[in-house]
TORKOL-4160 file (C-alpha; in steps of 0.2 Angstrom, whole numbers, padded with zeros to 4 digits, m for minus):
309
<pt num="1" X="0187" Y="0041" Z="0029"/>
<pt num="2" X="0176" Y="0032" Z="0042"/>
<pt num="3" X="0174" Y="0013" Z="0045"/>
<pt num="4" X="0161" Y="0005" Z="0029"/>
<pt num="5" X="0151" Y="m0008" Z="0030"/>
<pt num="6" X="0151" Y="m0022" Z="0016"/>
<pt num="7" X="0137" Y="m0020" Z="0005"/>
<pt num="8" X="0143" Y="m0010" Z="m0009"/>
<pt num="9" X="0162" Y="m0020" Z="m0008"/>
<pt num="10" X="0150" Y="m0036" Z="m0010"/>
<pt num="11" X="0141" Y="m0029" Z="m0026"/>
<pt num="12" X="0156" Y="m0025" Z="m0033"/>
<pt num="13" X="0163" Y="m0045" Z="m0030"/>
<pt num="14" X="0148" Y="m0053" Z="m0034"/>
<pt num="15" X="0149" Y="m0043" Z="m0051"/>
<pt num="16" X="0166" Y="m0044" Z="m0053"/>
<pt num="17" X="0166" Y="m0063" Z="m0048"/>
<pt num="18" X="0181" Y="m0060" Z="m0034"/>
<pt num="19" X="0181" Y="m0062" Z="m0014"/>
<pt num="20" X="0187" Y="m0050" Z="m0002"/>
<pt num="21" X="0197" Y="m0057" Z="0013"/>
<pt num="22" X="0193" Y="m0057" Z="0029"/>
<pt num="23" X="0207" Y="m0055" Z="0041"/>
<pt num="24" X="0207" Y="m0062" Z="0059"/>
<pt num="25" X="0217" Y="m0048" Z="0069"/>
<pt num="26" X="0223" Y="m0051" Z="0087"/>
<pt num="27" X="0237" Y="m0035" Z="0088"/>
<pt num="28" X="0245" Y="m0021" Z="0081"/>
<pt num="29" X="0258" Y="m0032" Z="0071"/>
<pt num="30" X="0243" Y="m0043" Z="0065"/>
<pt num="31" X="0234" Y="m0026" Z="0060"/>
<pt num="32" X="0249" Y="m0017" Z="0053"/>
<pt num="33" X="0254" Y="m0033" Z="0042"/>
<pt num="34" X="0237" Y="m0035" Z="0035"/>
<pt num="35" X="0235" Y="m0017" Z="0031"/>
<pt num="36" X="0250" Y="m0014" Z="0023"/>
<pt num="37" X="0247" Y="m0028" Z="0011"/>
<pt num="38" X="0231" Y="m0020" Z="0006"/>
<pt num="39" X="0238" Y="m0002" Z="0001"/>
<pt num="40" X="0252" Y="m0014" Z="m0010"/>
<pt num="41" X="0240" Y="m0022" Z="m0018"/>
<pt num="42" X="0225" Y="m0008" Z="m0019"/>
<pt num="43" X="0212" Y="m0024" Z="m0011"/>
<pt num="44" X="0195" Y="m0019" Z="m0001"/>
<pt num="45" X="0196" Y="m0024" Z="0015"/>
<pt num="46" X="0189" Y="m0035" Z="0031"/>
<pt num="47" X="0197" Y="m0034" Z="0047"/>
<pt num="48" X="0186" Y="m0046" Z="0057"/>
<pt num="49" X="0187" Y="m0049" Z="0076"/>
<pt num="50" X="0183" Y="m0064" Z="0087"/>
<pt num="51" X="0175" Y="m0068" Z="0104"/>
<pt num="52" X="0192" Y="m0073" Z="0107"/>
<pt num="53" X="0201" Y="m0059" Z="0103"/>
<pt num="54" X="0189" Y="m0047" Z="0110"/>
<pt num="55" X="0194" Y="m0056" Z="0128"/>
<pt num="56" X="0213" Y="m0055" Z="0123"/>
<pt num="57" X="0216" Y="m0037" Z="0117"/>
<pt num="58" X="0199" Y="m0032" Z="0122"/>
<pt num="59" X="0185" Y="m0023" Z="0111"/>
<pt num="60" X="0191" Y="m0005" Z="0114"/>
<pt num="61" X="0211" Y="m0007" Z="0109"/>
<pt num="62" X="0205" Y="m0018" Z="0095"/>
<pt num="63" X="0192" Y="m0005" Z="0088"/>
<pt num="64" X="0206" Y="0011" Z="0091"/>
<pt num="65" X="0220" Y="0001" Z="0082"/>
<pt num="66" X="0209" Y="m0002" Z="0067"/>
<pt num="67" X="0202" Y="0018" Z="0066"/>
<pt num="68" X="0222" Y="0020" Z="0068"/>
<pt num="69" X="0224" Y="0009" Z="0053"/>
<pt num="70" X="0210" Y="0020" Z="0043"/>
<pt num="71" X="0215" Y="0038" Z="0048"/>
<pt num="72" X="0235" Y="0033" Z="0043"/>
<pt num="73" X="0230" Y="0026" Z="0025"/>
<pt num="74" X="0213" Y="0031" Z="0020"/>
<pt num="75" X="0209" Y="0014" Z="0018"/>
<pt num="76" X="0192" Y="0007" Z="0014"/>
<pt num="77" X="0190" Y="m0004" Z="0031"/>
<pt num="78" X="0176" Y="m0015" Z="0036"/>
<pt num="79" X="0177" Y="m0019" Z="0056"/>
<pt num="80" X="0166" Y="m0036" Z="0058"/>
<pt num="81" X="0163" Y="m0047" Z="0072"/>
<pt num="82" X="0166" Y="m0064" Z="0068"/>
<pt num="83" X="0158" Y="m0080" Z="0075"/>
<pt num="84" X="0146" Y="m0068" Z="0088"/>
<pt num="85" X="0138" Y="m0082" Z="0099"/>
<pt num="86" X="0123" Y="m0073" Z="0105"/>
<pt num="87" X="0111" Y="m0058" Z="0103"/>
<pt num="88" X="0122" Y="m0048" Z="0120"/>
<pt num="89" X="0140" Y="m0049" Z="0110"/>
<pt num="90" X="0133" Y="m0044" Z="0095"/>
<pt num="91" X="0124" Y="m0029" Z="0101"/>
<pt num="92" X="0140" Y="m0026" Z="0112"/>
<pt num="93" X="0149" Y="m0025" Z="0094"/>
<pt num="94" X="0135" Y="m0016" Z="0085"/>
<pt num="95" X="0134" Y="m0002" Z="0103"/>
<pt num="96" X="0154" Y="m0002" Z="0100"/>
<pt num="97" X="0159" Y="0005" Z="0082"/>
<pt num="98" X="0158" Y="m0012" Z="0072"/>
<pt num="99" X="0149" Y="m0010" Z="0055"/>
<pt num="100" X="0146" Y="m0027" Z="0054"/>
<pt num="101" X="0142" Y="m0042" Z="0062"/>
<pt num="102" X="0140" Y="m0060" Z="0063"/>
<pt num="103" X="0127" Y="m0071" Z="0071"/>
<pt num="104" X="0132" Y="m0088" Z="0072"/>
<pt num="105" X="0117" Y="m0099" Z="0077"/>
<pt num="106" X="0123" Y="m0113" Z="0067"/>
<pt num="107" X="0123" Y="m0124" Z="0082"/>
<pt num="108" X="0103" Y="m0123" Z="0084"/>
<pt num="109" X="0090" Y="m0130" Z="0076"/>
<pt num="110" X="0083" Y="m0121" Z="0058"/>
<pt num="111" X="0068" Y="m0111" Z="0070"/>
<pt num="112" X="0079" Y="m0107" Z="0081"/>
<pt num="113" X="0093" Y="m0100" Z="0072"/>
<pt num="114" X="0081" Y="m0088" Z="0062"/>
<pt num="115" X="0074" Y="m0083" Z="0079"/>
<pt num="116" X="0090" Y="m0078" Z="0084"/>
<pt num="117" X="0095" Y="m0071" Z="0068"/>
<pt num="118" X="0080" Y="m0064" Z="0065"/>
<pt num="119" X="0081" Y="m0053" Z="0081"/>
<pt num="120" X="0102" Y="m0047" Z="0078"/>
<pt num="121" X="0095" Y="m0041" Z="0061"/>
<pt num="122" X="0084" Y="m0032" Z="0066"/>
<pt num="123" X="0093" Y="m0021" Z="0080"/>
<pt num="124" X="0108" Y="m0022" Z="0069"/>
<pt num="125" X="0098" Y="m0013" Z="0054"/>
<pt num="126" X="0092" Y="0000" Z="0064"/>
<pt num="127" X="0109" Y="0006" Z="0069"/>
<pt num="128" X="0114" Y="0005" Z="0050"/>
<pt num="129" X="0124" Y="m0011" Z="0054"/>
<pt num="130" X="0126" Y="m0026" Z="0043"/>
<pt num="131" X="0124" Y="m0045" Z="0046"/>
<pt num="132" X="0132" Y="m0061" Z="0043"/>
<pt num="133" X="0123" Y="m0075" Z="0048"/>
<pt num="134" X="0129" Y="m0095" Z="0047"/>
<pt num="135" X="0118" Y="m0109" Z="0042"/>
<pt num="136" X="0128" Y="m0129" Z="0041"/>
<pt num="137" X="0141" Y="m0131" Z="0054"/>
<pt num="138" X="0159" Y="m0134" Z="0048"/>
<pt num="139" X="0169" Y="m0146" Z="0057"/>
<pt num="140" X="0187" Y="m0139" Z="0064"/>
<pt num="141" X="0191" Y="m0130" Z="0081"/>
<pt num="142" X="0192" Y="m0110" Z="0082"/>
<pt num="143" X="0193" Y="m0102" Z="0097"/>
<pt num="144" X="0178" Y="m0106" Z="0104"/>
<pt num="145" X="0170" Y="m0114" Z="0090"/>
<pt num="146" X="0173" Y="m0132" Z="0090"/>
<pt num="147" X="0164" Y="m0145" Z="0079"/>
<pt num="148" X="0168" Y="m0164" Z="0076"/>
<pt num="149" X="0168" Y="m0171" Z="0061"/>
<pt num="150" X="0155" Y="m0179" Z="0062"/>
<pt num="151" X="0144" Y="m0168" Z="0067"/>
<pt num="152" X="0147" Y="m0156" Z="0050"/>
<pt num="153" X="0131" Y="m0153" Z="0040"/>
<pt num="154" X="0133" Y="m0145" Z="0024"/>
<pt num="155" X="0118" Y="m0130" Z="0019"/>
<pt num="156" X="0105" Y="m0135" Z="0013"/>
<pt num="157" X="0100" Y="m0126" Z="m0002"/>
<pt num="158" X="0081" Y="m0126" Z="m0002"/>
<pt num="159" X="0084" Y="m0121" Z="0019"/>
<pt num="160" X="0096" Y="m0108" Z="0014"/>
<pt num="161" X="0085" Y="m0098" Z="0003"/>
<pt num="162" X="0072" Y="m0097" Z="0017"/>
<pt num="163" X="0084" Y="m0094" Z="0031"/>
<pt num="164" X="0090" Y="m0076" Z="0020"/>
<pt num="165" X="0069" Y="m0072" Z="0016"/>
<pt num="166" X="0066" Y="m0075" Z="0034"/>
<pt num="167" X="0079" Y="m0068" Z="0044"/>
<pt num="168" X="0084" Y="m0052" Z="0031"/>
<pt num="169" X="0102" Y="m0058" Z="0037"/>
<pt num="170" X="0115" Y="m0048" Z="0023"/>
<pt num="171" X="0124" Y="m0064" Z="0019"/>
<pt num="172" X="0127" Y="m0083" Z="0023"/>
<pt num="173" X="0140" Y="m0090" Z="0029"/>
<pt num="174" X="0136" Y="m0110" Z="0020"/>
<pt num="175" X="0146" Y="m0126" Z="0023"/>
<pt num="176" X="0151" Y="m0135" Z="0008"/>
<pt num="177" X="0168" Y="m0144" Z="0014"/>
<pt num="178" X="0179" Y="m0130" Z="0024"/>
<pt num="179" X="0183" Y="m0132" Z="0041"/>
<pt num="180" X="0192" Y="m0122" Z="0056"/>
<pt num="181" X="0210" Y="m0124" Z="0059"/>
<pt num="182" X="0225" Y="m0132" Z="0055"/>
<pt num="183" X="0215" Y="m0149" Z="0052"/>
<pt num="184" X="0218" Y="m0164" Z="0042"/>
<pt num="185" X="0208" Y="m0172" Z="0028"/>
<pt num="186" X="0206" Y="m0189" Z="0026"/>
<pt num="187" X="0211" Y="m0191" Z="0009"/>
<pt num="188" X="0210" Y="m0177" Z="m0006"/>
<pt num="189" X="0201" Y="m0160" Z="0000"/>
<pt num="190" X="0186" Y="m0158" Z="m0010"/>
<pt num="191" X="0173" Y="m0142" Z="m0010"/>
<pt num="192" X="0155" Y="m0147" Z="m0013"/>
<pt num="193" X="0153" Y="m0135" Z="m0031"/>
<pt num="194" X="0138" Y="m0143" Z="m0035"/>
<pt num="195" X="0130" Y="m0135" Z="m0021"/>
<pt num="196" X="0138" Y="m0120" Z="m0022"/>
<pt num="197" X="0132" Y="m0116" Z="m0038"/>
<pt num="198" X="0114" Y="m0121" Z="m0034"/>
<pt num="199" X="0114" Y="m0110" Z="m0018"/>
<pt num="200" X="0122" Y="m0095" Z="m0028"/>
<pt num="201" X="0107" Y="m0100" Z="m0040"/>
<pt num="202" X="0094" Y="m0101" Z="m0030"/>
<pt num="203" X="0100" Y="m0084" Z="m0023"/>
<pt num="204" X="0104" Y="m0072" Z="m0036"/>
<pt num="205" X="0115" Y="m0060" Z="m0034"/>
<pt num="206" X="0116" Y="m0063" Z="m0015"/>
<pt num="207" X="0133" Y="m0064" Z="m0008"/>
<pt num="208" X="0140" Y="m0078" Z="0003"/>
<pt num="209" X="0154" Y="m0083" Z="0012"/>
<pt num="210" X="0165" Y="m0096" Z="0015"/>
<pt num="211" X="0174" Y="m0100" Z="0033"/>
<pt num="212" X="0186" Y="m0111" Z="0036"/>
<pt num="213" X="0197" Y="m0106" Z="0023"/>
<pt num="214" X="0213" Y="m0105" Z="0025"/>
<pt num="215" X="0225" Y="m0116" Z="0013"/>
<pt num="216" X="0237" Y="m0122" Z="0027"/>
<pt num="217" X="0253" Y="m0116" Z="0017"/>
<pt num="218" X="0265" Y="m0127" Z="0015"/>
<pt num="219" X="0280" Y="m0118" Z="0018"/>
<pt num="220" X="0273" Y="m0109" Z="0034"/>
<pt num="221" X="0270" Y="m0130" Z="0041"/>
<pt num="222" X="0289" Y="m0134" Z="0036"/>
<pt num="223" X="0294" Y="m0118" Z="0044"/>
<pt num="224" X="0284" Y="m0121" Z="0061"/>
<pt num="225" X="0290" Y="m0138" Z="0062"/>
<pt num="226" X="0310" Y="m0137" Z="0057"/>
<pt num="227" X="0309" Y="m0123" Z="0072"/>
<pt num="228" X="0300" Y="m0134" Z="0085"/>
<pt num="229" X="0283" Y="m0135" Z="0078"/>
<pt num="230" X="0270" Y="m0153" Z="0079"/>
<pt num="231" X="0260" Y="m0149" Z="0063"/>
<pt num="232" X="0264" Y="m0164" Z="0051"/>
<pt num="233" X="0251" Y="m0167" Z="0040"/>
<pt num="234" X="0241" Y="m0152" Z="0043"/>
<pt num="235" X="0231" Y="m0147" Z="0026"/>
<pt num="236" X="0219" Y="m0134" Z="0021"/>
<pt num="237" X="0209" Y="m0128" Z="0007"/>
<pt num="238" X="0218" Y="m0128" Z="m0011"/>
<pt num="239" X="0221" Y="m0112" Z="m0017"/>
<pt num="240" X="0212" Y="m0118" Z="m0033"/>
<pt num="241" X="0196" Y="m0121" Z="m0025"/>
<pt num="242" X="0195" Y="m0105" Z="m0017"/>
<pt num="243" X="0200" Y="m0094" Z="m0033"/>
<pt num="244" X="0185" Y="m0105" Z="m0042"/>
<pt num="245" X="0173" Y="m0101" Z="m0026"/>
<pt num="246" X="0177" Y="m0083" Z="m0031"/>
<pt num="247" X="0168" Y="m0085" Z="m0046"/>
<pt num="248" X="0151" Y="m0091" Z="m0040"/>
<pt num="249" X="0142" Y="m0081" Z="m0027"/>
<pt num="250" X="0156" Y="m0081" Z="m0013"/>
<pt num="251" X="0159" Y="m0063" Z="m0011"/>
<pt num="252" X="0169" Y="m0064" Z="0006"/>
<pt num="253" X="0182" Y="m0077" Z="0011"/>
<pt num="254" X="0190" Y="m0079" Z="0029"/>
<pt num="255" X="0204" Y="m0081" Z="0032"/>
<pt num="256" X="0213" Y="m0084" Z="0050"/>
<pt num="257" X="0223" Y="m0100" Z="0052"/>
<pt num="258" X="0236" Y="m0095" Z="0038"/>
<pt num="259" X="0240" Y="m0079" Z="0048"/>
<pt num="260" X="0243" Y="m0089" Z="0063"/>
<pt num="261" X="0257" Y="m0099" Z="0056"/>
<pt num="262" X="0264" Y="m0087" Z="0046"/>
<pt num="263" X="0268" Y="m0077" Z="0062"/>
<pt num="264" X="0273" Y="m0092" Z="0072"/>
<pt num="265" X="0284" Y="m0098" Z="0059"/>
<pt num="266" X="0294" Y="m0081" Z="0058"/>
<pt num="267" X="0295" Y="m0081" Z="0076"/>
<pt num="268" X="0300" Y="m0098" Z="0079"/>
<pt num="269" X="0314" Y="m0093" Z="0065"/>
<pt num="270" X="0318" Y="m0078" Z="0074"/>
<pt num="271" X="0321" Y="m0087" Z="0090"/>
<pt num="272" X="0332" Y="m0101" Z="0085"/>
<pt num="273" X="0345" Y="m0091" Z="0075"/>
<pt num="274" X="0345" Y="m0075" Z="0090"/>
<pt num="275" X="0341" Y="m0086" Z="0106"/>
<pt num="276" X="0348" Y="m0074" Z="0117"/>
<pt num="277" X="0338" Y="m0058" Z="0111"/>
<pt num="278" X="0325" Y="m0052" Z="0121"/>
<pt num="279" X="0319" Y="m0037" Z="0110"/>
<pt num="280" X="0300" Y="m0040" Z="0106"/>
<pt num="281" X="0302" Y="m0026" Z="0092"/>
<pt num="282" X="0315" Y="m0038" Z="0084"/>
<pt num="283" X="0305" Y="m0052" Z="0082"/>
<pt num="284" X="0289" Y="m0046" Z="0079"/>
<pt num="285" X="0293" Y="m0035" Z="0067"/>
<pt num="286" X="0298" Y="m0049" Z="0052"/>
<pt num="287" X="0281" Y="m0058" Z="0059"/>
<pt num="288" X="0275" Y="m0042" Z="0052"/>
<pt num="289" X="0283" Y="m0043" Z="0037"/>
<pt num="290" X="0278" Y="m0060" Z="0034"/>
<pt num="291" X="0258" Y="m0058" Z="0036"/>
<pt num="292" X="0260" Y="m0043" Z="0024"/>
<pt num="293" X="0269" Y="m0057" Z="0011"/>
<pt num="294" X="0256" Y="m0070" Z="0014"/>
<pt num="295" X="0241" Y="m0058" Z="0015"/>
<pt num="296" X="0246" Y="m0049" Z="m0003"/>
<pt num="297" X="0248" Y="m0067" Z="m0009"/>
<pt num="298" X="0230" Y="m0071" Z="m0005"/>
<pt num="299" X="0224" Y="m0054" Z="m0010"/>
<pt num="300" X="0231" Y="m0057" Z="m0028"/>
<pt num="301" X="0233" Y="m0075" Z="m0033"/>
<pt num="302" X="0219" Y="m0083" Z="m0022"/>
<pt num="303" X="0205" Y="m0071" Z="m0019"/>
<pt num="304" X="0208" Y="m0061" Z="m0036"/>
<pt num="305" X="0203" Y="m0046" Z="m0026"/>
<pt num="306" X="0221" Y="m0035" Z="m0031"/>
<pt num="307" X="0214" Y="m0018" Z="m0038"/>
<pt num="308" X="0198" Y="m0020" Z="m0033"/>
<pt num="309" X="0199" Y="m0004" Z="m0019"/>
């Protein structure tokens, strides 16, 4: 089975009123972990890459480990750029084997985001390539996408439905209260449903997505910092909220930060109880086993996506 692209596995969320995860992957652990969770759990399937990433592993071992991961299981696997800065990268992606891609011209003024959009879109289409594009900024830091709180603009609804008629863009990525990283609220984290559901209105049957999503889990913090770790306090998204987004028009959720930590946490584990091993199979290996736990987790009690292959 070849690489798809998402529009059908969006038809079936937005119908089926579930998400599919989008998975940031970095390496073949990362890859292997996230994959095997999906066979147990029978879950469609994003495997998204950064600007970051694509300069760590570069674009060609990333794009041969995820065919790898399709030719050994058969899987139904969406590769999609995340966060693409510019019109080059994202043709780079589209040239490259991606079946997706995202436009992030979030950080422009409305004309000049649909400009850029508009322009991605349309080379993206003619090679039979899909497109995410952003409108709102979320606040948070990931890799090179850094926003201060004060700078977040949630989407405007009204703008939104213009952006999708102009730019023909294949979903929206809209800000409503996530935000990258391992970040701190001030005070109770609240999603913004209201708007939500009048987007999701205004936009019938169009699927959206939300960023900035992971939940920060708990247990991964206490892990990182009993083995060393500086997180105290760090807090994301409530699982709740992101179950309840599922049942509006987000039809893809991504997810990044959790994965982070719940390979650190595992490694930092590793390291204290074995300080003197030097074996990277050792220790990556139950970092593997612990992205597979916490992406099966998300597959079936957050994004409701279990089944849904």
């Amino acid at each position: 089975m070849p690489l798809v692209d998402t529009k059908e596995m969006f038809k079936k969320a937005y119908e089926g009123h579930y998400a599919v995860g989008a998975f940031n992957v970095n390496n073949m652990e990362i890859i292997q972990g996230i994959v095997e969770a999906a066979i147990q759990e029978k879950a469609p399937l994003i495997l998204q890459v950064s600007a970051g990433a694509r300069k760590y592993a570069k674009h060609i071992y990333l794009t041969k480990l995820v065919e790898a991961a399709v030719e050994d299981t058969g899987l139904p696997i969406c590769l999609h750029l995340d966060h693409g800065a510019d019109f080059e990268i994202c043709k780079d992606c589209v040239d490259g084997g991606f079946t997706s891609v995202m436009i992030d011209g979030s950080k422009y003024p409305f004309e000049e985001n649909i400009e850029l959009t508009k322009r991605v879109v349309d080379y993206a289409h003619s090679k039979g390539v899909v497109v995410e594009a952003e409108l709102g900024k979320l606040a948070g830091v990931e890799d090179a996408v850094k926003v201060a709180a004060k700078d977040a603009t949630y989407t405007d609804p009204d703008q939104a439905v213009e952006f999708v008629e102009r730019t023909g863009c294949d979903s929206l990525a809209i800000a409503i209260g996530t935000s990258h990283g391992a970040y701190k609220f001030k005070g109770k984290p609240e999603l913004d449903f209201a708007r939500l559901e009048k987007i999701t209105n205004m936009l019938p049957g169009y699927p959206l997505v939300l960023h900035g999503a992971s939940t920060v889990i708990p247990s991964f913090v206490e892990e990182c910092n009993k083995y060393g770790g500086k997180l105290d306090g760090a807090q994301g998204v409530p699982e709740d909220m992101l179950l309840k987004a599922g049942t509006f028009g987000v039809c893809k959720i991504n997810i990044d930060t959790d994965l982070r930590l719940a390979m650190t946490a595992s490694i930092r584990k590793y390291f204290t109880e074995h300080p003197g091993d030097f074996d990277p199979r050792q220790y990556l290996g139950p970092a593997r086993e612990a992205i597979k736990a916490m992406v099966a987790h998300k597959m079936r009690d957050v994004l409701n996506c279990s089944g849904k292959a």
